[in-house]
C-alpha positions as CSV (number, residue, x, y, z in Angstrom):
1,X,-18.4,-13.8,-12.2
2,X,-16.6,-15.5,-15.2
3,X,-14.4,-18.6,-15.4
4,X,-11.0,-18.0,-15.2
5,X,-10.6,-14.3,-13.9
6,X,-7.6,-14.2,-14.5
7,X,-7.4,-13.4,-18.2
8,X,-10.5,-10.7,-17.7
9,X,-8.6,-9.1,-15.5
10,X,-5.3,-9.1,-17.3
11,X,-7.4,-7.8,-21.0
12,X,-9.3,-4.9,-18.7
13,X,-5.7,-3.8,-16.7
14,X,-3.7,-4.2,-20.1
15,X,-6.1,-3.5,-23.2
16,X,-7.1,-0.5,-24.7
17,X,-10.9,-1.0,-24.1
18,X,-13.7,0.8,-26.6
19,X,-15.2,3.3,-24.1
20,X,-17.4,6.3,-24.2
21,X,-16.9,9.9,-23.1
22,X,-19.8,10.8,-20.5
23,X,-20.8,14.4,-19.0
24,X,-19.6,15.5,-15.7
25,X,-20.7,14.3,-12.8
26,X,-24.4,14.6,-11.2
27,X,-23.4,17.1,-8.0
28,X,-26.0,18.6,-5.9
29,X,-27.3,18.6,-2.7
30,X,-27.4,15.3,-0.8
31,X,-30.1,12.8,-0.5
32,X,-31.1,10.6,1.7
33,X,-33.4,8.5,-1.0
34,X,-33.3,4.6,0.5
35,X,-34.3,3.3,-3.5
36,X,-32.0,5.5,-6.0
37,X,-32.6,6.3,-9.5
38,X,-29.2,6.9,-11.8
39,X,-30.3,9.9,-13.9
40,X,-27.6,10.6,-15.8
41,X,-28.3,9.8,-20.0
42,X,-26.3,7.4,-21.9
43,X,-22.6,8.3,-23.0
44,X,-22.1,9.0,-26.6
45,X,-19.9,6.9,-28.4
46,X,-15.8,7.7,-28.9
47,X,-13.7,5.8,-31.6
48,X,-10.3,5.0,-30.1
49,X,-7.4,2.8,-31.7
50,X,-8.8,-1.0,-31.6
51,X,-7.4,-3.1,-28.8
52,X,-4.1,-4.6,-29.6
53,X,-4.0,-8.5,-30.3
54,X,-1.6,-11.0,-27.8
55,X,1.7,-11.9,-28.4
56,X,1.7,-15.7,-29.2
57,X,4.8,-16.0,-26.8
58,X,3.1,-14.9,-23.6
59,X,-0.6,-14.3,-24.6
60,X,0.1,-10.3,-23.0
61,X,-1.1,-7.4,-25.0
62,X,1.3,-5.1,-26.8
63,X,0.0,-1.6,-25.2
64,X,-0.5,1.7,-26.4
65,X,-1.2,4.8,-24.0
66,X,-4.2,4.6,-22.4
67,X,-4.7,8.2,-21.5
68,X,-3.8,10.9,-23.9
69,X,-5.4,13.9,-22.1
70,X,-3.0,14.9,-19.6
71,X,-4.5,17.4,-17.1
72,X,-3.3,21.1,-17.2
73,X,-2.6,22.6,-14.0
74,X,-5.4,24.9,-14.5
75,X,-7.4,21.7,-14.2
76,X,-6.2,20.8,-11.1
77,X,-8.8,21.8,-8.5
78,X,-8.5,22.1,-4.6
79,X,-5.2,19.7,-4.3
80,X,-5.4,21.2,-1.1
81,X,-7.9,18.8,-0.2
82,X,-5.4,15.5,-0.5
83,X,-4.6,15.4,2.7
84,X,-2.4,12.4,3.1
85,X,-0.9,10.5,-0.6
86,X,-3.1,9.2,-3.5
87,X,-1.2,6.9,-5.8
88,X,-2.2,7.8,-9.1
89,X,-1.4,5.5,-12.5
90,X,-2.3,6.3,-16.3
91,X,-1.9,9.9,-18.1
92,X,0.1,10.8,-14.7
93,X,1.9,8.2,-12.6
94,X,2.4,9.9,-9.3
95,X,2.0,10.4,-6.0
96,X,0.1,13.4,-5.2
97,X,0.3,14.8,-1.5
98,X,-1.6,18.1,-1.6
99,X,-0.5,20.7,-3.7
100,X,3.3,18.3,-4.3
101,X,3.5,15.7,-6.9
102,X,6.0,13.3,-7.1
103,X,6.5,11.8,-10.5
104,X,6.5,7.6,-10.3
105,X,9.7,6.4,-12.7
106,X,7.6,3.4,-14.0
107,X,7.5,1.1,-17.1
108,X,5.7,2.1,-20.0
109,X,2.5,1.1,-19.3
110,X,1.7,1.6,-14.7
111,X,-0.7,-0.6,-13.1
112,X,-1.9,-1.8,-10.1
113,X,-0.3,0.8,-7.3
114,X,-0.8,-1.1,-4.1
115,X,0.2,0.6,-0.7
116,X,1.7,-0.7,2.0
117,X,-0.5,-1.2,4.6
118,X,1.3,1.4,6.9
119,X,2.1,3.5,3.9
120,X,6.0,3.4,3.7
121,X,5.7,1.6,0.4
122,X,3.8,1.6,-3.2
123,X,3.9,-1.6,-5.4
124,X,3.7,-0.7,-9.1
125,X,2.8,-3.0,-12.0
126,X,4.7,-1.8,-15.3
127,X,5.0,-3.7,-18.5
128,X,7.7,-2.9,-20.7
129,X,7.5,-4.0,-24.0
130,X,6.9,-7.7,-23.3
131,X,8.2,-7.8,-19.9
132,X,6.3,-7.1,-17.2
133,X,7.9,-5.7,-13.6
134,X,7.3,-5.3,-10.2
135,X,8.7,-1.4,-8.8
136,X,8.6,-0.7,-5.3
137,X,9.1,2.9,-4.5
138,X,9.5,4.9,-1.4
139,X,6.5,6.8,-0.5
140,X,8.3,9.6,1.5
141,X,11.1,10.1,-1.3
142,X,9.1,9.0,-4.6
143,X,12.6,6.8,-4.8
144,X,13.0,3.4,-6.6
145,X,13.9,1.3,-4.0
146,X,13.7,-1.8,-6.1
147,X,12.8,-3.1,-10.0
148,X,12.2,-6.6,-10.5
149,X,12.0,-8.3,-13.5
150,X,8.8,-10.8,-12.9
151,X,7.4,-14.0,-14.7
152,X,3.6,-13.3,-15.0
153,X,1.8,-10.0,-14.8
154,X,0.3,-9.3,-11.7
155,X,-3.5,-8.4,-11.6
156,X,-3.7,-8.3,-8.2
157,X,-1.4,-7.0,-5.2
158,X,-1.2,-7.3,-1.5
159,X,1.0,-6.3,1.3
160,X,1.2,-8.5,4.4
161,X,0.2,-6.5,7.6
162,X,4.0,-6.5,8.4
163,X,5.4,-5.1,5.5
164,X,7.4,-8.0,4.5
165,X,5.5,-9.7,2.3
166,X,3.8,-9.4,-1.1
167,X,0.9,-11.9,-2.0
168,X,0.6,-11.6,-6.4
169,X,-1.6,-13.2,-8.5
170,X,-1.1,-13.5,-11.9
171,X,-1.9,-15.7,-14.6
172,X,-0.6,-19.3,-15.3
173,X,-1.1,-22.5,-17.4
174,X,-1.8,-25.9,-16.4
175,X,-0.1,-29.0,-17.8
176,X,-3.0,-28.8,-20.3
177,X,-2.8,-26.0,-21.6
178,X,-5.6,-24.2,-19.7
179,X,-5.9,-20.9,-17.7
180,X,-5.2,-20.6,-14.2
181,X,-4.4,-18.0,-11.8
182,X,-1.0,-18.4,-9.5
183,X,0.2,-17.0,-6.6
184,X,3.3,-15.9,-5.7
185,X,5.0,-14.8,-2.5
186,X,7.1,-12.0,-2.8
187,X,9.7,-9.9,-0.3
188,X,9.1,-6.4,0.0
189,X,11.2,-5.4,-2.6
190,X,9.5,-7.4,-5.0
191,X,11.7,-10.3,-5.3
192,X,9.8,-14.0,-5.0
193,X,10.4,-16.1,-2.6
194,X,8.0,-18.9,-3.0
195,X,6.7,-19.1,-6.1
196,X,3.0,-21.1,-7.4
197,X,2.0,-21.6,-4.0
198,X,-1.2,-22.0,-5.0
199,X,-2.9,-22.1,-8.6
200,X,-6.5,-22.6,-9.7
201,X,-9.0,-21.5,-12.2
202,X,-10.8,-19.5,-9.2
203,X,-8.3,-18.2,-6.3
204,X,-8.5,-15.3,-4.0
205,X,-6.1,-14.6,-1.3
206,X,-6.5,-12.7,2.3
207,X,-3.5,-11.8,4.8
208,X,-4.2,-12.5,8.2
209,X,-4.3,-9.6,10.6
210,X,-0.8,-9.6,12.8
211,X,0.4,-12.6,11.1
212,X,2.2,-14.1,7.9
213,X,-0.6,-16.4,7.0
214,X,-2.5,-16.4,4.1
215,X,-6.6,-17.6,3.5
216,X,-6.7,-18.8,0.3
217,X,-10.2,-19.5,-1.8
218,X,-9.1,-22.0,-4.3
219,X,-11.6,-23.3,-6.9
220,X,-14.1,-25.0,-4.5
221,X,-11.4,-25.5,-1.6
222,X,-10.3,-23.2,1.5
223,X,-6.7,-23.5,1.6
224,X,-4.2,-22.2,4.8
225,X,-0.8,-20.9,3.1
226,X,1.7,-20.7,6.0
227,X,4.8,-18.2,5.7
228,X,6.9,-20.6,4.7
229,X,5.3,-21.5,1.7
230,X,3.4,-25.0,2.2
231,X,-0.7,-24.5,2.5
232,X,-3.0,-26.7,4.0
233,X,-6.3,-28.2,2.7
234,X,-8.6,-27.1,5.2
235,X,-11.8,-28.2,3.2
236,X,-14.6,-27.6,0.8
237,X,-16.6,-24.6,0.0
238,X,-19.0,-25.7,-2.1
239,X,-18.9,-22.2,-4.0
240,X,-16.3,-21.1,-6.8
241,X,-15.9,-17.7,-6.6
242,X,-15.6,-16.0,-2.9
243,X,-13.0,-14.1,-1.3
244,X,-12.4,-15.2,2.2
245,X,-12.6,-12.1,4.7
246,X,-10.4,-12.4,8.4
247,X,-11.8,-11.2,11.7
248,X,-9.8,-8.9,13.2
249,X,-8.4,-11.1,16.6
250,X,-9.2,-13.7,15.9
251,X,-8.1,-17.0,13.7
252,X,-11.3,-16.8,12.1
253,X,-12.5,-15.9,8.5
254,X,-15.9,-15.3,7.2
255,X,-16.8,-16.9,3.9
256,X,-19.9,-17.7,2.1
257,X,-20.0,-22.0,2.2
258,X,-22.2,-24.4,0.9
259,X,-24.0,-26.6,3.4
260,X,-26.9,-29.5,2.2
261,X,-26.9,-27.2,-1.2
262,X,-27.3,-24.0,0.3
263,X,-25.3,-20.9,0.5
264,X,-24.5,-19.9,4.2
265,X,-22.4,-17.1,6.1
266,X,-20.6,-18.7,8.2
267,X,-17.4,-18.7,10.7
268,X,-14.6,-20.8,10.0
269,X,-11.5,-22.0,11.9
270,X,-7.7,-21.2,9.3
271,X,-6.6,-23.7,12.0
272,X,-8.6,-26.4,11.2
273,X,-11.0,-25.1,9.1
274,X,-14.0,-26.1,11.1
275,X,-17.1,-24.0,11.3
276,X,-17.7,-22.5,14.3
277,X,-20.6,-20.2,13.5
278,X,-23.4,-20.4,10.6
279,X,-24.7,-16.6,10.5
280,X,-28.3,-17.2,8.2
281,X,-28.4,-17.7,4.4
282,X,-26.5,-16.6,1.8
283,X,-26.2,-16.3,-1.9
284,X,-23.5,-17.5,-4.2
285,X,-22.5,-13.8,-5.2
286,X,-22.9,-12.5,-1.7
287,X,-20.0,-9.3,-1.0
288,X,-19.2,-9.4,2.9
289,X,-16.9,-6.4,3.7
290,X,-15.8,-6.7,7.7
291,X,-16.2,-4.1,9.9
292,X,-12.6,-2.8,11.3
293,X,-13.4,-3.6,15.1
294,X,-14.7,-7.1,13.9
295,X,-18.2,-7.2,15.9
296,X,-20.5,-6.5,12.3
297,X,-19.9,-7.1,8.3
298,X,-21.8,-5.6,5.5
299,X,-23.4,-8.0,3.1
300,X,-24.7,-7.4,-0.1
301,X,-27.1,-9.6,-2.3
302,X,-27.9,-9.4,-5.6
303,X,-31.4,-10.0,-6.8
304,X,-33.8,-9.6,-9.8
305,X,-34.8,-6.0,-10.3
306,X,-38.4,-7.6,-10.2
307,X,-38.2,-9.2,-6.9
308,X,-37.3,-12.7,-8.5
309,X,-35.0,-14.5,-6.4
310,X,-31.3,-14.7,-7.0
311,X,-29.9,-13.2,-9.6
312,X,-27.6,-15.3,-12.4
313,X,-24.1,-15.1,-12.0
314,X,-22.3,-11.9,-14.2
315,X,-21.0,-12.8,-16.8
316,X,-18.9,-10.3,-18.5
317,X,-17.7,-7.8,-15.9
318,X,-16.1,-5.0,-17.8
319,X,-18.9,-4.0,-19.9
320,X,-21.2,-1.5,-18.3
321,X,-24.3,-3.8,-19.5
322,X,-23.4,-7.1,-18.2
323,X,-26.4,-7.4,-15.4
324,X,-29.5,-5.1,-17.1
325,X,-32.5,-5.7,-14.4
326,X,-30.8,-6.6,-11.4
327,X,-30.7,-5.1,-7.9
328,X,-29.6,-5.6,-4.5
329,X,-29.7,-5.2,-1.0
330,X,-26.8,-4.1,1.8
331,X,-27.1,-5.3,5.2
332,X,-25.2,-4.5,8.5
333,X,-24.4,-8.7,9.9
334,X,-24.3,-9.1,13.6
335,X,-21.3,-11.6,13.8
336,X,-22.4,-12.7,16.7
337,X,-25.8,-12.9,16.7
338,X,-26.5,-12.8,13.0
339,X,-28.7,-10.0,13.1
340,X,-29.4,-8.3,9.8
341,X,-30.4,-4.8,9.7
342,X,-31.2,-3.5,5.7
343,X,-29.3,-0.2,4.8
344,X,-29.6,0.2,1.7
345,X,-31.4,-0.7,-1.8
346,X,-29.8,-0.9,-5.3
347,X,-27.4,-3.1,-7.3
348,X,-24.3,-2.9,-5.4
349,X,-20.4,-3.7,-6.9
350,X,-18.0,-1.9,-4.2
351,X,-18.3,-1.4,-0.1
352,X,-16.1,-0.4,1.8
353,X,-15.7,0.7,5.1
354,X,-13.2,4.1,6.2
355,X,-10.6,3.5,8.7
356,X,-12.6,4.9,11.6
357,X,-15.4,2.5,10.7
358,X,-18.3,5.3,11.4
359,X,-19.1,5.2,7.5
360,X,-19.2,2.9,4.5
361,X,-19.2,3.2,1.1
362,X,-21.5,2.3,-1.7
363,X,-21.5,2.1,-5.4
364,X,-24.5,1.4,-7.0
365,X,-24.2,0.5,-10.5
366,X,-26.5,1.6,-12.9
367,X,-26.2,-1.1,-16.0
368,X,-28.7,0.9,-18.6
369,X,-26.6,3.9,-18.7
370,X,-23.0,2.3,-17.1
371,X,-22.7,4.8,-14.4
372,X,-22.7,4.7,-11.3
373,X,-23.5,6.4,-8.0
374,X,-21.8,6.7,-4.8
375,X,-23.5,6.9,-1.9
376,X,-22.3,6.7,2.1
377,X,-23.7,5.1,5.4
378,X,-22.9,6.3,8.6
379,X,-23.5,3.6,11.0
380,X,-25.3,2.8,13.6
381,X,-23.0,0.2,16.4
382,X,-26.1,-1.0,17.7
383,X,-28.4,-3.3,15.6
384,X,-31.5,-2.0,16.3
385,X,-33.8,1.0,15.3
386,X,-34.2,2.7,11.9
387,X,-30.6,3.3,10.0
388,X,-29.7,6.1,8.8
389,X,-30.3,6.6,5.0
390,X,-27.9,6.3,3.3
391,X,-26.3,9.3,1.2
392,X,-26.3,9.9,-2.6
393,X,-23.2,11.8,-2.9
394,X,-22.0,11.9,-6.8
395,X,-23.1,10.0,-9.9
396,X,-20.3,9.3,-12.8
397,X,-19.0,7.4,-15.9
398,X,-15.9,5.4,-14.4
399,X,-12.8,4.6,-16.1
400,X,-12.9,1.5,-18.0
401,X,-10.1,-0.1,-15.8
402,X,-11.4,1.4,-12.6
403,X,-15.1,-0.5,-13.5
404,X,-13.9,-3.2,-15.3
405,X,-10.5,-4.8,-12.8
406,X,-11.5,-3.2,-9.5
407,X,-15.3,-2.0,-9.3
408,X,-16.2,-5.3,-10.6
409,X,-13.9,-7.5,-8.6
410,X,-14.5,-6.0,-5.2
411,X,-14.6,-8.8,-3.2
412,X,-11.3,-9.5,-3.9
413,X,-9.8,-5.8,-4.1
414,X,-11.4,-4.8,-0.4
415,X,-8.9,-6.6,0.6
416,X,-5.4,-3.6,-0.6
417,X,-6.8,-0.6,-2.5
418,X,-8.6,1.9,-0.4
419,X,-10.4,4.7,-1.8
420,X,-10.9,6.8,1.9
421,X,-8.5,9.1,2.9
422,X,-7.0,8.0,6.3
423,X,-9.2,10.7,8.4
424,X,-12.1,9.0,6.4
425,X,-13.5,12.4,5.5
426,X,-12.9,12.0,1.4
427,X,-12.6,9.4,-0.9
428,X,-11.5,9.2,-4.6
429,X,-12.5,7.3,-7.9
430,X,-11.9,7.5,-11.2
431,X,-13.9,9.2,-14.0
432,X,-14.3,9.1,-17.7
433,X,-14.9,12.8,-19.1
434,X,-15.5,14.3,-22.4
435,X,-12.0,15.2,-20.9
436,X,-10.7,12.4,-21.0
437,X,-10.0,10.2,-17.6
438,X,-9.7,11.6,-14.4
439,X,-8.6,11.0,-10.8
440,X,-11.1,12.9,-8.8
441,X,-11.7,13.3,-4.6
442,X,-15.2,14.4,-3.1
443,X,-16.4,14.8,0.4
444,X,-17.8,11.7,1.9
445,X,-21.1,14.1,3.6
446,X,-21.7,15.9,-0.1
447,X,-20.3,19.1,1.2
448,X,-18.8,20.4,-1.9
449,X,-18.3,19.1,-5.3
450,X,-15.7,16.6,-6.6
451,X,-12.0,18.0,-6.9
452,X,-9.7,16.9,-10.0
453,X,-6.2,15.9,-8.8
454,X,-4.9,14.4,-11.7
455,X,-5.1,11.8,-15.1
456,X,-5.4,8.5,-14.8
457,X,-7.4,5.3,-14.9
458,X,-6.9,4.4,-11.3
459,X,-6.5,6.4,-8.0
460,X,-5.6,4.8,-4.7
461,X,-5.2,6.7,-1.1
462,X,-2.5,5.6,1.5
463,X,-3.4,4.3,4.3
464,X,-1.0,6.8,6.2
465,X,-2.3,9.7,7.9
């Protein structure tokens, strides 16, 4: 991943990005192929307006629309199917609840809709002009409960398990005049109440589970921020880029660290920061996603395509050809015992697990053509015997925002967007048509082909039932 994040993130949420218009998606009967193949050709090449150049003042874009096809209703397939709310920002900002849709009052340009992890609340990004603001709606209502004027322009949002809280990062600038990423603690209407907590050029942030403490990943250091503000050195990590992952019950995080110059999975205390477990080697640009019960993790690796060894660090994340001959591995982690049980083969950017934990999702990127395929585990709680194949459920072109400042920045974004529905039957994702960009939902077994349930460039489901 790139130095300083922060500023990629901010020019993929915030610019108008030169794209291309793919075919539908590839829908047919599901396979259980261990070693997929993306099939679908190369998009052909649209001409939008050229992306619009920084204000000097604030170094933010000034924005134009990035949707401009608006789905007709006729469009709209199976809304039946949304069972539960999917947040939806772009052409429509909305929340969409089955066949009702309840228009989002935004800023001109909506960004980063981030539930609240029992689903009472959605955090919206907006920028106005030059101004960028934090509006926290009602999820039951569609109400504006609160809009905040804020200093920097959130890339990334994330509710406390409590409600109370906000953790935003945003960008910043050192005393010299160099790109950094701050965080910010905000209340649950958006309003800060300790701000620059924590800056760096490389920071990621995790709430702990029942608590008001934050894990912080801060350049090379793991950082405790308490809830009132003042964080805690607990340490090196040898590694700049990782986003520190919490076991559920525990005061422990799993993190990639370095020890004697090598990348390991390992334990650590948020107490102390001591290691209490070392769970077998890692790579630099390992993804660990924990499982909800916290016995397993999946891991994923990135390699050669040839079978070199590691692969070089991405480099420019929101171009669909930024990694051309790499591929990957996902394993099921024994946290514990550090067993490792392969599950699946290809170069992988997003897992995630549903809220049942008896399935995870996969995307597989496929850099020649920048699609990419979905595909779903069911797992096995045991470690032992052949896994289930994994399922090929629907290849696609995603949005440029969707690839570019979530797809591509997943080990951060596990942590607050979910893409399952609660009953973990569905999930969504985002999709750049010859239609322009769409939010669609598709059954998580293949069962029957993708629904449309709105515009946009991102879709997120609440986490309420």
């Amino acid at each position: 991943m790139p130095h300083h994040r922060a500023w990629v993130v901010v020019a993929a949420l915030f610019a108008v990005v030169t794209t291309a218009c793919a075919p539908g998606p590839s829908f047919g009967e599901p396979t259980t192929a261990p070693l997929p193949t993306a099939s679908v050709a190369p998009p052909t090449t649209s001409t939008p307006p050229p992306p619009p150049e920084p204000t000097p003042e604030t170094g933010i874009p000034q924005i134009a629309p990035l949707d401009v096809f608006p789905v007709s209703p006729e469009d709209l397939t199976d809304l039946g199917r949304v069972a539960g709310q999917v947040a939806i920002t772009g052409a429509d900002a909305a929340i969409r609840s089955g066949i009702t849709t309840t228009p989002l009052d935004t800023g001109a340009l909506p960004g980063q809709p981030t539930w609240s992890r029992d689903g009472s609340r959605l955090a919206v990004v907006s920028l106005v002009g030059r101004q960028p603001t934090l509006d926290v709606f009602d999820a039951a209502t569609g109400s504006l409960i609160s809009s905040v004027d804020i200093e920097r322009l959130y890339f990334f949002l994330s509710w406390s398990h409590d409600g109370s809280r906000i953790a935003g990062l945003g960008p910043g600038i050192d005393e010299n005049g160099t790109p950094q990423t701050v965080l910010d603690i905000l209340d649950a209407d958006g309003v800060i109440v300790h701000a620059e907590v924590a800056r760096a050029s490389s920071l990621f942030v995790a709430w702990e589970p029942g608590g008001l403490r934050l894990a912080a990943h801060a350049d090379e250091r793991l950082l405790r921020i308490d809830a009132d503000g003042t964080n805690t050195d607990l340490g090196p990590v040898g590694l700049e880029f990782f986003a520190p992952k919490w076991i559920p019950t525990t005061n422990e995080i799993l993190l990639v660290t370095d020890i004697e110059s090598s990348p390991f999975i390992v334990r650590r205390s948020i107490d102390g920061g001591d290691t209490l477990k070392t769970l077998g080697e890692a790579t630099p640009e390992m993804g660990i996603t924990v499982h909800p019960d916290g016995a397993v993790a999946a891991i994923s690796q990135t390699f050669e395509a040839e079978g070199g060894g590691a692969a070089d660090r991405i480099e420019l994340p929101v171009l669909p050809q930024f990694a051309e001959g790499r591929s990957g591995t996902v394993e099921i982690i024994g946290l514990e015992s550090g067993d490792r049980v392969p599950v699946f083969t290809g170069f992988t950017l997003w897992m995630e697990w549903n809220p049942q934990g008896t399935h995870l999702l996969i995307y597989e990127a496929d850099v020649g053509s920048g699609t990419g395929t979905w595909w779903v585990y069911e797992h096995q709680p045991e470690l032992d015997g052949e896994p289930i194949p994994a399922v090929e459920i629907v290849t696609f072109s995603p949005t440029p925002i969707f690839f570019g400042s979530y797809i591509s920045f997943s080990d951060q974004f596990i942590e607050s967007p979910r893409l399952w529905s609660p009953n973990g039957r569905e999930f969504t994702y985002a999709e750049l048509t010859d239609a322009g960009s769409l939010i669609r939902t598709v059954s998580a077994t293949g069962g029957n082909e993708p629904a449309t349930i709105g515009a946009g460039e991102v879709g997120f489901w609440s986490p309420a039932g």
